[in-house]
C-alpha positions as CSV (number, residue, x, y, z in Angstrom):
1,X,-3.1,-17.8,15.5
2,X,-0.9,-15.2,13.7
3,X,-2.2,-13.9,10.8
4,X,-0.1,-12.1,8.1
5,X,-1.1,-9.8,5.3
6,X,0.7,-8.3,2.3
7,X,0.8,-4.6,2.5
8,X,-0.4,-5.1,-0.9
9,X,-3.7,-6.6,0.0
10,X,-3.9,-4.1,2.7
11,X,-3.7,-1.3,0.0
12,X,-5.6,-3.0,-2.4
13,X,-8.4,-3.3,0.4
14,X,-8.1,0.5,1.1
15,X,-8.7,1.4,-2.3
16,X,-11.8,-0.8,-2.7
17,X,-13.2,0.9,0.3
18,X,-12.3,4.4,-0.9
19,X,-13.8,4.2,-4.2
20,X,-16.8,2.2,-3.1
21,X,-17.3,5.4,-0.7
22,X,-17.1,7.8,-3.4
23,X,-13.8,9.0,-1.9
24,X,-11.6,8.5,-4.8
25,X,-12.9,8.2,-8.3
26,X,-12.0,4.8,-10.8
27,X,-9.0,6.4,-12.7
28,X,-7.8,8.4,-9.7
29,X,-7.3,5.0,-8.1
30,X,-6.3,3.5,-11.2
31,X,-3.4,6.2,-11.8
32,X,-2.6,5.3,-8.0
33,X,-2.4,1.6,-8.7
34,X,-0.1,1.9,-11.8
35,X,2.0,4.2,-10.5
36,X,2.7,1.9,-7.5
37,X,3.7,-1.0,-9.8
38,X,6.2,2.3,-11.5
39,X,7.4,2.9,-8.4
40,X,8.4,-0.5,-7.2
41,X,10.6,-0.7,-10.3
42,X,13.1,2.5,-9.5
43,X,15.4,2.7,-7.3
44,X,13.6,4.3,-4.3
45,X,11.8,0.2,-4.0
46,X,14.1,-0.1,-1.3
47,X,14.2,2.9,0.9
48,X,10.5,2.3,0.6
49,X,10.7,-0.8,1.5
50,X,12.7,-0.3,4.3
51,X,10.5,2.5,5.5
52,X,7.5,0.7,5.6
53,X,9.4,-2.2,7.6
54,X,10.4,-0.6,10.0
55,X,6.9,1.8,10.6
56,X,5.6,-1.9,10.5
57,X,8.0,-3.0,13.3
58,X,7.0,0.4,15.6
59,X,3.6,-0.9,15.1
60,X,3.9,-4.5,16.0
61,X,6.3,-3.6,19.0
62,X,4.0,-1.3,21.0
């Protein structure tokens, strides 16, 4: 069984685990988490996008 996650889940998860190891501090990771949502709405979305396609396709193919 395949299972698929949304990098956004995946991120989401990371920062849970950061801040619940003292790593990165509630607004830090709130600045993070609002600045992603800023981000998705320029015009780099889609390089970004297309960046973390194909790093995800590297991945899956080795």
């Amino acid at each position: 069984m395949i299972v698929s996650i949304s990098l956004t889940v995946l991120l989401a998860i990371l920062s849970a685990v950061l801040i619940r190891g003292r790593r990165v501090s509630l607004p830090t990771a709130a600045v993070l988490w609002l600045s992603g949502f800023t981000l998705a709405s320029t015009g780099i979305a889609g390089p970004v996008n297309t960046f973390l396609t194909a790093i995800a396709g590297l991945i899956t193919h080795h």
